[in-house]
C-alpha positions as CSV (number, residue, x, y, z in Angstrom):
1,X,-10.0,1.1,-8.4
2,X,-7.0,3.2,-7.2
3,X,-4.6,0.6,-8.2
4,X,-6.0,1.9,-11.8
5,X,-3.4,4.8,-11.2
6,X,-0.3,2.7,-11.8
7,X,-0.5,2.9,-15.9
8,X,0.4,6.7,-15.1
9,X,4.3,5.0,-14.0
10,X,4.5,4.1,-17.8
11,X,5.9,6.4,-20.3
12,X,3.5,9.0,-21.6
13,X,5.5,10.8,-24.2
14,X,4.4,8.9,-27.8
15,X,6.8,10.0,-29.3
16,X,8.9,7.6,-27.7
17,X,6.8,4.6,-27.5
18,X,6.4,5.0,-31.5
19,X,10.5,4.8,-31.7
20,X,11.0,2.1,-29.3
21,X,7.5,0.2,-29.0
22,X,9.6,-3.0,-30.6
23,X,12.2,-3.3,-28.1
24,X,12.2,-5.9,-25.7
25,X,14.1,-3.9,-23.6
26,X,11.1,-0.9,-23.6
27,X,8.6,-3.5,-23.0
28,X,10.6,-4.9,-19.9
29,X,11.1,-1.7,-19.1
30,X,7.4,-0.4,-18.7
31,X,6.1,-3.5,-16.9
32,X,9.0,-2.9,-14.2
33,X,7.6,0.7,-13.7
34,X,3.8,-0.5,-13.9
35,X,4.9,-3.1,-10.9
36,X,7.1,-0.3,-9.1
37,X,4.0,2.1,-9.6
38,X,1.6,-0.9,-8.4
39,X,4.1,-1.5,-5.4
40,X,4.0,2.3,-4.6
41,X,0.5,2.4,-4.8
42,X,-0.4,-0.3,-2.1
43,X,2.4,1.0,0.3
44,X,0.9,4.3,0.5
45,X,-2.4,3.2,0.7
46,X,-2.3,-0.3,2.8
47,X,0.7,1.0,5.3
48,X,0.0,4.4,5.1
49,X,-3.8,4.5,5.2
50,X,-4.1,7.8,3.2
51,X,-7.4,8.8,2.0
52,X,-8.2,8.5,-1.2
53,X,-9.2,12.6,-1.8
54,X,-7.7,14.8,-4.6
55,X,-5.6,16.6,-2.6
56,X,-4.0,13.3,-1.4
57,X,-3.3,12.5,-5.1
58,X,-1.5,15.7,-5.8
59,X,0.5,15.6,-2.7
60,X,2.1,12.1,-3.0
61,X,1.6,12.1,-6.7
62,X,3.7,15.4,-7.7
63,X,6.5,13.8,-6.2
64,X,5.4,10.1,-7.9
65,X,4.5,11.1,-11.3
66,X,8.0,13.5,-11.3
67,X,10.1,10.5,-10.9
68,X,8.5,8.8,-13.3
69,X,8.6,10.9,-15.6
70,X,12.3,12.3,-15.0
71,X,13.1,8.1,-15.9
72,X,12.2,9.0,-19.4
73,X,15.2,10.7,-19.6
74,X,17.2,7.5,-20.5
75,X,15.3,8.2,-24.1
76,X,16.6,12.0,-24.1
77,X,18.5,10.9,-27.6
78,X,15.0,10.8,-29.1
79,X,13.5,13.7,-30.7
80,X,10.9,15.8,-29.1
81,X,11.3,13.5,-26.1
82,X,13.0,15.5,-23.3
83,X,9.9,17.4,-22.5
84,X,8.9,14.5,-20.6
85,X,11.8,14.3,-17.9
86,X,11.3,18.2,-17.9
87,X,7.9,18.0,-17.4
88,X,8.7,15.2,-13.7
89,X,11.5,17.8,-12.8
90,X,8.7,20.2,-12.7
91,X,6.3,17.9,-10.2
92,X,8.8,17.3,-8.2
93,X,9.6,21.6,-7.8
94,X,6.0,21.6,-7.4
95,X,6.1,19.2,-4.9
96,X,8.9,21.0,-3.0
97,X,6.8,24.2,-3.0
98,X,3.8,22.4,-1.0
99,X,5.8,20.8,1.4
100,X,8.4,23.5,2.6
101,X,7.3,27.2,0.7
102,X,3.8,26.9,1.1
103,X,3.1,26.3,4.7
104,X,5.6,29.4,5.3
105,X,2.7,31.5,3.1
106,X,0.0,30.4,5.3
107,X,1.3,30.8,9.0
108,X,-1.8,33.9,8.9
109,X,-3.6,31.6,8.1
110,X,-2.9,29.0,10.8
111,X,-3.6,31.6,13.7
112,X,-6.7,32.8,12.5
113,X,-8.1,29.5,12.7
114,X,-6.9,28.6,15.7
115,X,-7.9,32.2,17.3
116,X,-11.4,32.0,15.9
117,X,-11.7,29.0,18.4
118,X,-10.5,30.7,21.3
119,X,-11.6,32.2,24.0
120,X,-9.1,34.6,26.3
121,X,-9.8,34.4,29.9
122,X,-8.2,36.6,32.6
123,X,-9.7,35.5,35.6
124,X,-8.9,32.4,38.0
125,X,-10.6,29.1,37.4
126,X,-12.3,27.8,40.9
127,X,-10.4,25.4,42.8
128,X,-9.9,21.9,41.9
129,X,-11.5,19.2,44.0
130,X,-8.6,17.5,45.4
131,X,-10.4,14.2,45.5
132,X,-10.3,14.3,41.2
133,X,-6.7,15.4,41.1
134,X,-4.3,12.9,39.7
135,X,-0.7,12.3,41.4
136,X,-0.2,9.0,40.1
137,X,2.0,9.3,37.4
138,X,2.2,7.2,33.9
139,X,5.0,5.7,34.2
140,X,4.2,4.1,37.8
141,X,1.1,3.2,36.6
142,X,3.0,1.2,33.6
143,X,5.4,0.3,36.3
144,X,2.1,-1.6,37.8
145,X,0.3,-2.8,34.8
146,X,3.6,-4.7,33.7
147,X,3.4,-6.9,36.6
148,X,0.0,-8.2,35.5
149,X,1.0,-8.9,31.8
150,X,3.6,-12.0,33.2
151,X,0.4,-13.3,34.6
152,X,-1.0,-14.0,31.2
153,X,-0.9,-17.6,29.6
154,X,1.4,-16.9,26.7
155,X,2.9,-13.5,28.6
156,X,5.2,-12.9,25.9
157,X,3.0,-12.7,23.5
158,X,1.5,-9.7,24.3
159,X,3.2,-6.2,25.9
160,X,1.4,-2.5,27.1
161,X,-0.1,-0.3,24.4
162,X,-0.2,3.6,25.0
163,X,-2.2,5.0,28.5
164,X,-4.1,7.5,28.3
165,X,-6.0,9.0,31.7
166,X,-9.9,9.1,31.4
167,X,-12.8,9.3,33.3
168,X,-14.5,6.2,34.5
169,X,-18.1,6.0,36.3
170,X,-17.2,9.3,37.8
171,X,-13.4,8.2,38.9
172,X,-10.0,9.0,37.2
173,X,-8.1,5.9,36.0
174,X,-5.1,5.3,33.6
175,X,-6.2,2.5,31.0
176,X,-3.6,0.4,29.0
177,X,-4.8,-1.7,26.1
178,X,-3.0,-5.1,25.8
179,X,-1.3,-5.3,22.2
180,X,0.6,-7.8,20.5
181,X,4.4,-7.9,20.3
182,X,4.6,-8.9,16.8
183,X,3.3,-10.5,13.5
184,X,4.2,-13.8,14.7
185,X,3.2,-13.9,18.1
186,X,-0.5,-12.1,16.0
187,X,-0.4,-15.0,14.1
188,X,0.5,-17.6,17.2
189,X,-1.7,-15.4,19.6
190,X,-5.4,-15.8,20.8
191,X,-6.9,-13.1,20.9
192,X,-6.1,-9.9,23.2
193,X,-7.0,-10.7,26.3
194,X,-8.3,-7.4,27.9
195,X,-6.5,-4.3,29.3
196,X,-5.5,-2.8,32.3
197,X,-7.1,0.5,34.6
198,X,-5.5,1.7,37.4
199,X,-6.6,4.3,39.5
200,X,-4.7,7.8,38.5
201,X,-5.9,9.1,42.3
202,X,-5.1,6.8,44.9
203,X,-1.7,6.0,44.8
204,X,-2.5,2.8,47.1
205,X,-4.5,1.5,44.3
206,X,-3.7,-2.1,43.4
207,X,-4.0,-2.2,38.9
208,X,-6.9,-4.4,37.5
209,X,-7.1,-6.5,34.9
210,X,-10.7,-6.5,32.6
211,X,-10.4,-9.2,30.7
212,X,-12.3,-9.2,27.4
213,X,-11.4,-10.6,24.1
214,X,-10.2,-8.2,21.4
215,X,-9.6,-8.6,17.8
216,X,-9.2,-5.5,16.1
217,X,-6.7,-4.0,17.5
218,X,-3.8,-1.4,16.5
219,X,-1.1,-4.1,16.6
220,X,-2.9,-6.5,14.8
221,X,-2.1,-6.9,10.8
222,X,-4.2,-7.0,7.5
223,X,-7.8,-6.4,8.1
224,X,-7.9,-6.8,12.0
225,X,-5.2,-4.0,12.1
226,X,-8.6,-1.3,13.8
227,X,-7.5,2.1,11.8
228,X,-6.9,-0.6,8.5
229,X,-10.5,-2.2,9.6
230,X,-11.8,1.7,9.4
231,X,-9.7,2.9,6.4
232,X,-11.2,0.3,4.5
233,X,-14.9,1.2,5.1
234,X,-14.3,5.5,5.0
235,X,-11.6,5.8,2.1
236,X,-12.5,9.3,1.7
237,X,-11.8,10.6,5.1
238,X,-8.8,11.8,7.4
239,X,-7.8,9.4,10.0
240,X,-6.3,10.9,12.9
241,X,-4.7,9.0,16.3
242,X,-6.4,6.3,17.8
243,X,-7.2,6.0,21.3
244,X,-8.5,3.2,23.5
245,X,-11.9,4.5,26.1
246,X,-13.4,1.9,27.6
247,X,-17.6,3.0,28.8
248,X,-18.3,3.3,32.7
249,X,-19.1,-0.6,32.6
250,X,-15.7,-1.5,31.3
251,X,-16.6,-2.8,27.8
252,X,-13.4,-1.5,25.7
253,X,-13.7,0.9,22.1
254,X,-11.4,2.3,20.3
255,X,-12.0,5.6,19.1
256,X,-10.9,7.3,15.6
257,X,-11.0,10.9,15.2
258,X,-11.8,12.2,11.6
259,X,-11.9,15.4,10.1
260,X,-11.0,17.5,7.0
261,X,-7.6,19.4,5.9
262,X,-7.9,23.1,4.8
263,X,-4.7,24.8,3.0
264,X,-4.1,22.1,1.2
265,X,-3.5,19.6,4.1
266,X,-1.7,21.7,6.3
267,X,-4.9,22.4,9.0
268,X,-6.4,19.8,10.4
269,X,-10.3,20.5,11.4
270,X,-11.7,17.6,13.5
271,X,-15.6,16.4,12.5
272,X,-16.5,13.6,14.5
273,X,-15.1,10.2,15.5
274,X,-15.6,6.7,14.2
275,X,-16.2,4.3,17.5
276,X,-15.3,0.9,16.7
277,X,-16.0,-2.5,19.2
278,X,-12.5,-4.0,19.0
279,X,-14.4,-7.7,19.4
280,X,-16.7,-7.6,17.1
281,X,-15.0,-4.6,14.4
282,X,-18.7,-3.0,14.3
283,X,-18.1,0.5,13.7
284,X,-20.1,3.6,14.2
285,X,-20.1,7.4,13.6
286,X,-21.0,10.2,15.8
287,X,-19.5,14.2,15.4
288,X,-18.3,16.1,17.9
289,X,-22.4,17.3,18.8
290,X,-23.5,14.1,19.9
291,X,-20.6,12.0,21.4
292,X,-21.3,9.4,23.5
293,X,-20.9,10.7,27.2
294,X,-18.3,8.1,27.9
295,X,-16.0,9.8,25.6
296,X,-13.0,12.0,26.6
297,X,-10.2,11.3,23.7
298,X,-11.8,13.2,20.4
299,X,-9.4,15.5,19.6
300,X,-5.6,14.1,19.6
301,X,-3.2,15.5,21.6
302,X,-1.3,15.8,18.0
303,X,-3.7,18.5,17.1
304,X,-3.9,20.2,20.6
305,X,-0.6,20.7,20.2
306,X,-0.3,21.8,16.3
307,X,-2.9,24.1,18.0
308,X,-1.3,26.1,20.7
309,X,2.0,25.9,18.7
310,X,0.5,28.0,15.9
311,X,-1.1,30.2,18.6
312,X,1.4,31.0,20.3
313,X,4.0,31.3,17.7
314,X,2.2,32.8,14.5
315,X,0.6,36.0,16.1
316,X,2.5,37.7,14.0
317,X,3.3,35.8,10.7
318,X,6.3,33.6,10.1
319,X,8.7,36.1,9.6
320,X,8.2,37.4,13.2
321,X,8.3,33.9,14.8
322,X,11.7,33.2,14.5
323,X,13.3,36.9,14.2
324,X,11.9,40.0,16.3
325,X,9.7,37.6,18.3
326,X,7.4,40.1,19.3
327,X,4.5,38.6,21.5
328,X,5.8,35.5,20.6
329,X,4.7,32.5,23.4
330,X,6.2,29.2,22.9
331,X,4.2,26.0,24.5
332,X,6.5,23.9,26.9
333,X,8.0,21.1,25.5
334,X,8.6,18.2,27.3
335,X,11.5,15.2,25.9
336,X,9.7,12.0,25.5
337,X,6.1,13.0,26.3
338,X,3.1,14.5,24.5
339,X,3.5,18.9,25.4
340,X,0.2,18.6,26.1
341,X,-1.0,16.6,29.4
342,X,-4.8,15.3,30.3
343,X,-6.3,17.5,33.0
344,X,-9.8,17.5,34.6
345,X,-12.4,20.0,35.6
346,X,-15.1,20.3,38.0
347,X,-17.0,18.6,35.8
348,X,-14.4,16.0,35.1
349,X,-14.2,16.5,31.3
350,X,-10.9,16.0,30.2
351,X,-8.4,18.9,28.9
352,X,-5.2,18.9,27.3
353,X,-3.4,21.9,29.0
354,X,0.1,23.0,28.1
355,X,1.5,26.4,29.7
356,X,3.8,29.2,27.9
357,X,7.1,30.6,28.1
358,X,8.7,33.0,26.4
359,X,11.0,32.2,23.2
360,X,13.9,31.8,25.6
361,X,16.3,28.9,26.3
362,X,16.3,27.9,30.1
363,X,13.8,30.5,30.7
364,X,11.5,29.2,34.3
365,X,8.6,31.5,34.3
366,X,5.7,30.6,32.5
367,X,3.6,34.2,31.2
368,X,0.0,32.2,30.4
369,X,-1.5,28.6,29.8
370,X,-4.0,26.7,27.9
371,X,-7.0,24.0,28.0
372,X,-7.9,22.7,25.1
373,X,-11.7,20.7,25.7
374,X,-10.9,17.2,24.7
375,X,-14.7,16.7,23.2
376,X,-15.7,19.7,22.1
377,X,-12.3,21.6,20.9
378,X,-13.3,24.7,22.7
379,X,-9.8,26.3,23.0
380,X,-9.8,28.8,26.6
381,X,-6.4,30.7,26.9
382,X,-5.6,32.0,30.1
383,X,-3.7,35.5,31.0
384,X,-3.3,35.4,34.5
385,X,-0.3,33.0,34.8
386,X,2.3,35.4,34.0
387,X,5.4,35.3,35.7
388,X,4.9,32.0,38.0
389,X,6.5,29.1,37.7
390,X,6.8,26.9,34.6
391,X,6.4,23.2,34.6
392,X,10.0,22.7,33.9
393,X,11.0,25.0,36.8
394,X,8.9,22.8,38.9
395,X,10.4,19.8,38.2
396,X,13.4,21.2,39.2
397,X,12.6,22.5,42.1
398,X,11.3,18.9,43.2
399,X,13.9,17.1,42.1
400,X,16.3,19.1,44.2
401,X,14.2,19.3,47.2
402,X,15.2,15.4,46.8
403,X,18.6,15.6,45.9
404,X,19.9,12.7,48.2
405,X,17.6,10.4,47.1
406,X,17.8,11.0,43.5
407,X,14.1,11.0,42.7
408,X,12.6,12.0,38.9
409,X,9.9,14.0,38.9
410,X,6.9,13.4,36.6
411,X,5.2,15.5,34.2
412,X,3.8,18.1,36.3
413,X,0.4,19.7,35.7
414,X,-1.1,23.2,37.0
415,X,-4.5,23.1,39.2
416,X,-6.1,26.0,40.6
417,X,-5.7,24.3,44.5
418,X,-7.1,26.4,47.1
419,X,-7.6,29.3,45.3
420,X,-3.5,29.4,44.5
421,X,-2.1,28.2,41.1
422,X,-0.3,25.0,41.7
423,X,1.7,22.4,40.2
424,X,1.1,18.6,41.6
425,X,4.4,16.9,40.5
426,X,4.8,13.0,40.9
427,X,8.1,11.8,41.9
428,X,9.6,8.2,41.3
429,X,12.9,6.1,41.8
430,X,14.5,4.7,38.9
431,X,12.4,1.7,39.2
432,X,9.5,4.5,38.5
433,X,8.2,3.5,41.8
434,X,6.3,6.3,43.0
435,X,7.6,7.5,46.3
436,X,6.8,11.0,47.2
437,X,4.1,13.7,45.8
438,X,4.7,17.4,46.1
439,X,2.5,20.2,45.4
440,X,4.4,23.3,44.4
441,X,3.1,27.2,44.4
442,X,3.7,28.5,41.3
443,X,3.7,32.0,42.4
444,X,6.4,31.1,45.4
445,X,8.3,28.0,45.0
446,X,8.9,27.8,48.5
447,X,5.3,27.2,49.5
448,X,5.0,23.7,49.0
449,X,3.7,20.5,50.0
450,X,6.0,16.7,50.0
451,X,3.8,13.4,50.8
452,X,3.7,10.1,50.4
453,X,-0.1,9.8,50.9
454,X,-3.0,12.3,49.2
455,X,-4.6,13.4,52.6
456,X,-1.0,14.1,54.2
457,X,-0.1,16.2,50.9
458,X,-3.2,18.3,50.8
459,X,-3.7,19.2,54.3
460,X,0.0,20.0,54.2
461,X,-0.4,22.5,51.9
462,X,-3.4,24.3,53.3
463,X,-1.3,25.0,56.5
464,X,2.3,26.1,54.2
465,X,-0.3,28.6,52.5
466,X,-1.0,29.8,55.6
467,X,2.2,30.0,57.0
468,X,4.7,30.5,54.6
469,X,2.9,33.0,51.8
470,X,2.4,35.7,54.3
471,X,-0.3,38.7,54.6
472,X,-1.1,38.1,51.0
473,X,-4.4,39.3,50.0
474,X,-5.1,36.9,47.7
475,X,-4.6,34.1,50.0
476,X,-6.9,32.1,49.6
477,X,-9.5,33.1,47.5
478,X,-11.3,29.6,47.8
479,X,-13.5,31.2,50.9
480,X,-14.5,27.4,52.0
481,X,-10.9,27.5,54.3
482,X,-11.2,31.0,55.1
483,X,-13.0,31.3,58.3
484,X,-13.8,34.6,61.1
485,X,-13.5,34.0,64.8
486,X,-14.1,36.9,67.3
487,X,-13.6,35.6,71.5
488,X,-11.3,36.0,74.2
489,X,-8.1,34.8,74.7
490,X,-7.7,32.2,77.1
491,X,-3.9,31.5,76.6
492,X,-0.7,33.7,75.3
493,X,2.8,32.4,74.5
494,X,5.5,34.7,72.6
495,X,8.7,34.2,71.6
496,X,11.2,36.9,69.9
497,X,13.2,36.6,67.5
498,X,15.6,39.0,65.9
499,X,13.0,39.6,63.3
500,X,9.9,39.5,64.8
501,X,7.7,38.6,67.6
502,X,5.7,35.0,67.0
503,X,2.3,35.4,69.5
504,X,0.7,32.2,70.3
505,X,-2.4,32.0,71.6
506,X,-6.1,30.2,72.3
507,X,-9.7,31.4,71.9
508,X,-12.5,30.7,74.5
509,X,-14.9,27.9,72.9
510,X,-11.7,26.9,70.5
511,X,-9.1,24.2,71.0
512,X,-6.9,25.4,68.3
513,X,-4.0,27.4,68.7
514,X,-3.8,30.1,66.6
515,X,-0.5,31.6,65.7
516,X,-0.1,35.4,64.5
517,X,4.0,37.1,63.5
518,X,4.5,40.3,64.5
519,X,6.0,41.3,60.9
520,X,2.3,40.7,59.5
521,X,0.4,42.5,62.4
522,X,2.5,44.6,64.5
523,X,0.1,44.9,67.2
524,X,0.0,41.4,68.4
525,X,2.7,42.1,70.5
526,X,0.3,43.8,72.5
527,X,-2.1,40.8,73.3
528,X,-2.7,39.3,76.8
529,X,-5.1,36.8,78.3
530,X,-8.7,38.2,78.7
531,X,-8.1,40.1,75.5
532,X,-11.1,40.2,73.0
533,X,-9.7,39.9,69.5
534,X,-11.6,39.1,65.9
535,X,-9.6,37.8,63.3
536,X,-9.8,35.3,60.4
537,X,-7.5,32.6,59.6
538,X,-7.3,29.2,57.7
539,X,-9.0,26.0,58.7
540,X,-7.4,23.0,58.3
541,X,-7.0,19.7,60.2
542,X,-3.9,20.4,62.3
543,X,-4.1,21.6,65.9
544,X,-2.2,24.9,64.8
545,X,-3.8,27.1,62.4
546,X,-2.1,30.7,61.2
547,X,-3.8,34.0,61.0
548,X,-4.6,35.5,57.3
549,X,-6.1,38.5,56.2
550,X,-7.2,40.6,59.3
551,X,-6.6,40.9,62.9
552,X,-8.0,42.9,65.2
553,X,-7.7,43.5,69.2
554,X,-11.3,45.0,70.4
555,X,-10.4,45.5,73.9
């Protein structure tokens, strides 16, 4: 039916088909434009899957029906006839307006619907459970999943498609559909053979191939092509990204958010998703109320991050974005990768979190962040992080802390770790072979962590908060590490320094040895053996643990 439209690539104006209906050259004329019209017609629709909506007819065809019509002007000479190539020069202004004017007009417009979605928080999330954090990066999990593709019959038939970090029967793994390489090898091809999930916490993980035949897929073409498959049975709706979630017993989906534009196409407003069996092309629909549980990918990282652009940037209109910049925030862009990464909560739901600088080349602290629930859409903006460290700043500060051996560091992401802000930061050789992780406090750089196992890293940074951040208050506010002692001291070792005095020294009933600095309590210098002292400090698995918070000799 939409292929209908192409009679509107013939000449309108009768006027000039009533002077020149008898020349072969007209006639020849107006079936080339019918078949350019048909051409651009299946183009648009077939490559570009665009939904067939009003609004999706004005926007391609102002530009369409102006050239069109401007054509006529090779019958200018006739009279009355040059209203028509006027008339296309018009569309085509028209079109000009709604592409680059009109989205100016509506910046308002953009952060109002982005604000009514969000909710401003001030206070500190809880801490992470470190057993849920991920510190293997994507490209060492490629780097792993590669290996397994030469093991397929027909290996180069086939390469990685896109990972994307989800939760899997309570565990966090990077998956990697299996896509073709190209139409022939679609055409030469069996069937994809499966994908691949590697485990995004333990680094030691070996990669796993599920093997499962796929048809539709996003690399095959004509009507096993999966977003073609779904265009073709929901004409009327907007398609956004595909992403591959398999369920907790490893049967693959591809999922296809859809929604609605507002301002004439310029805000996107996700509805629902369309789930589709890539084996079978059965297709079902579900909004954002009553996902399946197994879902994490329903709103694309492309609209998380149209999202905290506009709220960020438009608080105060267009004008002010790019001139006075006043309370203007600017998300952190990273080259290559999505600005928004995948992180997980208590609850493991998945969130796309970007922080926030300030409109400022090279600046390094961030002044607030962002989670964005991949599900639902509820948008929570966070106050608190201003003035620590940005994501860029710590990737710098890992790189250079391996300098010599010239490692890149991954896209970092910020956890609340033991009640401090913190960045985990992946890094890799240029084989992106992951050889060290480092966890980095983003409110003092030099507090940080460099392992090349999870346990080592962690309990390494318990003891460098304790150590190295001081008699700071707010260290740690997790209370599980914080612990009181009160007994009498057994042993006492000092040593002076030209700064301060470092007191050693062990508890009756306690073999830890608990180490206080003169700078942080002044009176330590004071303690001897039979003393009777109450103090708290932080717990962690080495033999030495530092005092934090409060120290007190009794007698």
């Amino acid at each position: 039916m939409i292929y209908l439209l192409s009679v509107l690539a013939l000449t309108w104006n009768p006027v000039i088909w009533r002077v020149h209906y008898k020349q072969r050259s007209f006639i020849s004329f107006q079936v080339i434009r019918l078949l350019l019209g048909l051409a651009i017609i299946f183009c648009i629709s077939y490559f570009g899957l665009v939904d067939h909506t009003l609004q999706a007819f004005i926007s391609y065809g102002l530009y369409i029906l102006g050239f069109f019509l401007l054509l006529d002007i090779l019958y200018a000479q006739t009279k009355k006839a040059r209203i028509t190539p006027i008339i296309g020069a018009v569309f085509i202004i028209a079109g000009l307006f709604f592409s680059f004017i009109y989205p100016i007009t509506i910046t308002n417009d953009k952060y109002e619907f982005v604000k009514a979605k969000v909710k401003t928080v001030s206070k500190i999330d809880a801490s992470i459970d470190e057993k849920h954090i991920p510190v293997v990066p994507e490209k060492y999990a490629r780097y792993r999943s590669e290996k397994l593709i030469g093991e397929l019959k027909h290996s180069s038939y086939y390469d990685l498609g896109d990972s994307t970090i989800q939760k899997m029967d309570g565990h966090l793994y990077w998956v990697t559909p299996i896509e073709y390489t190209g139409f022939f090898k679609w055409i030469k091809g069996e069937k994809v053979p499966g994908y691949i999930k590697m485990s995004a916490e333990d680094e030691r993980a070996e990669a796993q191939l599920i093997k499962t035949k796929m048809t539709y897929v996003p690399s095959a073409f004509f009507g096993k092509n999966v977003k073609r498959h779904v265009r073709s049975l929901h004409k009327d709706k907007i398609l956004l990204d595909v992403s591959f979630e398999p369920d907790d017993q490893d049967h693959p989906y591809y999922v296809i958010p859809y929604g609605e534009y507002k301002k004439f196409r310029n805000i996107v407003d996700v509805q629902g998703i369309y789930l589709v069996d890539p084996a079978t092309g059965k297709t079902k629909e579900y909004t954002l109320a009553n996902l399946p549980d197994f879902i994490d990918h329903a709103i694309p990282t492309s609209v998380a991050e149209d999202w905290n652009e506009w709220y960020g940037k438009y608080v105060h209109g267009f004008w002010n974005s790019h001139f006075s910049q006043e309370d203007v925030m600017v998300p952190t862009q990273w080259k290559g990768v999505d600005e928004v990464n995948g992180v997980f909560n208590q609850d493991l739901q998945l969130h796309w979190f970007t922080d926030f600088t300030r409109p400022k080349s090279g600046s390094g602290s961030m002044v607030s962040y962002s989670i964005l629930n991949a599900r639902t859409g509820k948008f929570t903006f966070y106050t608190e992080g201003n003035g620590l460290l940005n994501g860029k700043s710590a990737m710098n500060v890992a790189e250079k802390t391996f300098r010599a051996n010239k490692y890149d560091a991954g896209t970092p992401i910020l956890y609340s770790i033991y009640g401090q802000f913190t960045w985990v930061v992946p890094l890799m050789d240029s084989n992106h072979v992951l050889r060290e992780m480092m966890l980095i406090n983003a409110k003092d750089e030099k507090v940080y962590s460099a392992e090349d196992s999870k346990r080592a890293l962690f309990d390494n940074y318990k003891y460098a908060i304790a150590t190295k951040l001081g008699n700071d208050v707010a260290t740690p506010t997790d209370q599980a590490l914080l612990k009181s002692l009160k007994g009498t001291v057994t042993h006492v070792y000092k040593a002076e320094t030209a700064q301060s005095t470092t007191v050693k020294f062990m508890v009756d009933g306690s073999e830890k040895i608990f180490v206080v600095q003169s700078t942080d309590f002044p009176y330590s210098i004071f303690l001897e053996k039979g003393s009777v002292v109450e103090f708290k400090y932080i717990d962690t698995n080495e033999t030495i643990a530092s005092i934090n918070g409060e120290f007190k000799i009794l007698k």
